[in-house]
N, C-alpha and C positions, 0 to 999 in steps of 0.2 A: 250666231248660228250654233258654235260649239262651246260657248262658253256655259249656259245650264250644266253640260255635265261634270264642270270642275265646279262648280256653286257646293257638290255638298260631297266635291274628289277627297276632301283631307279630313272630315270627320271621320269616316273609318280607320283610318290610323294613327291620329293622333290622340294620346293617355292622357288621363287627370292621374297624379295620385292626392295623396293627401298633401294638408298646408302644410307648409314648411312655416314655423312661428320661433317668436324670440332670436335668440342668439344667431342661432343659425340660418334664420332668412335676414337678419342684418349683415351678413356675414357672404349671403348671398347675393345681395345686390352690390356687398362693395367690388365685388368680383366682375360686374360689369364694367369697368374701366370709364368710360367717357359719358357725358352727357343723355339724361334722358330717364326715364322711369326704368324702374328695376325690372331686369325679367322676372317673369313668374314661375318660380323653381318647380308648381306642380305642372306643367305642362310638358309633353317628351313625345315622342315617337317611338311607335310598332313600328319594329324593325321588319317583323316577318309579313304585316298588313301591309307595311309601305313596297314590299316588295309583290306582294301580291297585286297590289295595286298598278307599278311600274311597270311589271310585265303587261298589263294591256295595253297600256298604251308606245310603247315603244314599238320597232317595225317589226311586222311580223317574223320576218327571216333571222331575230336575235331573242334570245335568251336570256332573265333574269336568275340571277344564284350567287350565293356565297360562296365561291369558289373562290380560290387563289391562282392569280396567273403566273405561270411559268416562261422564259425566252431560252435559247435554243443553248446558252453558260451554265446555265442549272437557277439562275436569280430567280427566285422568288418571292419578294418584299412582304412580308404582314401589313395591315393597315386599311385593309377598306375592310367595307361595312359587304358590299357585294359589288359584284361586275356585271357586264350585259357582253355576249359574246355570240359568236354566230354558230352554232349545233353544226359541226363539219359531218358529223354520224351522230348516229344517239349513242354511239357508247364510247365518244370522244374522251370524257371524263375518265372511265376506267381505263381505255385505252393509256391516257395520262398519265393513270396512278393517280387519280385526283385532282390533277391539275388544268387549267386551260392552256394551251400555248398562246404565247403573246399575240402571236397574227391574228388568233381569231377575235381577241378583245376588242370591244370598241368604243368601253365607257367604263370609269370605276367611280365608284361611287363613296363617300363617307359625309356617314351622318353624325350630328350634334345635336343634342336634347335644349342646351343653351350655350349659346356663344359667347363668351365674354375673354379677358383675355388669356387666360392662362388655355381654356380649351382653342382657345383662336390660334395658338401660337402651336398647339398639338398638332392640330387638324393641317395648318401649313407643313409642317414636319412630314407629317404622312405622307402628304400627295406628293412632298419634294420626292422622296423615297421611292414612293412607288413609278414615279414616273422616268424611274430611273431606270425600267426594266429596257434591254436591247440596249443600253449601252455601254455595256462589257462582250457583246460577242465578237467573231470575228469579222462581220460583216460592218459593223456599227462606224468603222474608221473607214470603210470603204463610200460610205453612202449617205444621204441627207440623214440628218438624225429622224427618227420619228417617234415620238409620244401619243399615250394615249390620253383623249380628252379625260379633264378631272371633273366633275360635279361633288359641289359639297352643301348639304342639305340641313339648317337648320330651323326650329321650330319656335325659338323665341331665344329674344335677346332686347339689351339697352342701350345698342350701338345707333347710334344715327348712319346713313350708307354713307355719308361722307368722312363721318369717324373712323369706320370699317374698312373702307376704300386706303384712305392714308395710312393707318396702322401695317395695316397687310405691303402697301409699298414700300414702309420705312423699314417695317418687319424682312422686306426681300432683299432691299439695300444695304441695311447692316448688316444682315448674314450673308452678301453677296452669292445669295440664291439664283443658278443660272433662269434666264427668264423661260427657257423652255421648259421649267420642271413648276410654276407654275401652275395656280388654279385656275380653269376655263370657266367655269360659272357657278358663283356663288347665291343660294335663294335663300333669302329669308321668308318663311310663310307669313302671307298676309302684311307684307311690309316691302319685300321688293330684293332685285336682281343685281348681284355685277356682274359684268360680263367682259372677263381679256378682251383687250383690243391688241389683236394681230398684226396692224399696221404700224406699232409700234411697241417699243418694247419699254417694259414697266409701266404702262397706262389699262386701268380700267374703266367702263361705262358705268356707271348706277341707274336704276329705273328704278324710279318708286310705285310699283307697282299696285300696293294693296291688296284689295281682293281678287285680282284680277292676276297674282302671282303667278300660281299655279298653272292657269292656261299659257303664261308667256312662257315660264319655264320651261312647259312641253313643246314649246314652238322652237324654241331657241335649243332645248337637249337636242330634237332630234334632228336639228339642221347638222349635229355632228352626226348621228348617230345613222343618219339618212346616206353619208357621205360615201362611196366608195373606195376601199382600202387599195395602194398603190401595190404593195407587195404580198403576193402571195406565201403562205404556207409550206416550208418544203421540210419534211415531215424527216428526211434523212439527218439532218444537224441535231434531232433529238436523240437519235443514237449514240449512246456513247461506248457501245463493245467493240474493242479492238478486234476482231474476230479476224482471220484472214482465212476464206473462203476459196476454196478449190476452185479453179473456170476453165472450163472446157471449150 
């Protein structure tokens, strides 16, 4: 039914540049680590078309932007590419100072042009980081922890998904990365998906999707994105002026 319209969803945002020759495309395939033909280093992603493009398809009631999320400590992590958030007002953002609050967040997003392992090992780093927001506040000891789902998006690679799957769990193991900080699902375009399994901790799914990625991706992003958030927003813990206020 729906799949025509992912048939030609990732030519708009995906860049050729020029070939990469000599030294330096050998130099770029050894960079792929494991098994398998070399990525093709001119291949990458528009960042601003790939975002142009996520906002339609995500629910209508959220928001695509490069903004940075904020939790109610002052945390505000670097490291995505953009977030998807719910528009509490339209002038949420300056209200901010620029920032989203954590509550309204409900997906971060980071992208990779090619995966191999030195970037594979980044892009882990990041989403650990980030998905560390809310847990330094004072609520955080009181209550179930909560994270925001991660998505991480890349465009080519030489990783087999079972090469990629192991890496990323030995990668979590020896840094004994808590399992909640965690990638929720990883897409390779036109090669396929893992996807955390939640029933256990340090196990992922693979699907080798193919051309058929993209459509699953958005079936599978927005089972998060679709989700209802457990905790609300209370806008008073972003204040931080001592002020003491006359009351009658």
């Amino acid at each position: 039914m729906f799949t025509k319209y992912f048939d030609d969803f990732e030519k708009s945002f995906i860049k050729k540049g020029k070939a990469v020759k000599g030294k330096e495309a050998k130099e770029t395939g050894k960079k792929g680590g494991k098994k398998g033909k070399a990525p093709d280093p001119k291949i990458g992603i528009d960042l601003k078309k790939f975002m142009e493009n996520m906002d339609k398809i995500v629910p209508a009631k959220l928001r695509v932007d490069s903004i940075r999320p904020i939790d109610a400590s002052g945390f505000s992590p670097e490291g995505t590419d953009f977030i998807v958030y719910k528009e509490f007002s339209r002038d949420i953002v300056k209200i901010m100072n620029g920032y989203v609050p954590f509550e309204l967040v409900y997906g971060t997003y980071f992208l990779e042009d090619t995966l191999d392992r030195k970037s594979l090992e980044s892009v882990i780093k990041r989403v650990s980081i980030v998905k560390k927001l809310n847990q330094f506040t004072d609520e955080s000891a009181e209550k179930e922890p909560i994270v925001i789902p991660s998505f991480v998006i890349t465009a080519n690679t030489n990783y087999s998904l079972l090469d990629l799957k192991n890496d990323i769990l030995n990668y979590y193991m020896s840094n004994t990365i808590e399992h909640l900080f965690e990638i929720d699902i990883l897409m390779i375009m036109n090669k396929g998906i893992l996807i955390k399994n939640w029933r256990e901790k340090r196990s992922y799914v693979g699907l080798e999707t193919k051309e058929d990625t993209m459509l699953w991706f958005f079936i599978l992003m927005n089972e998060y994105l679709d989700a209802e958030k457990e905790h609300e927003i209370d806008f008073r813990k972003y204040v931080k002026k001592n002020t003491v206020y006359n009351q009658f």
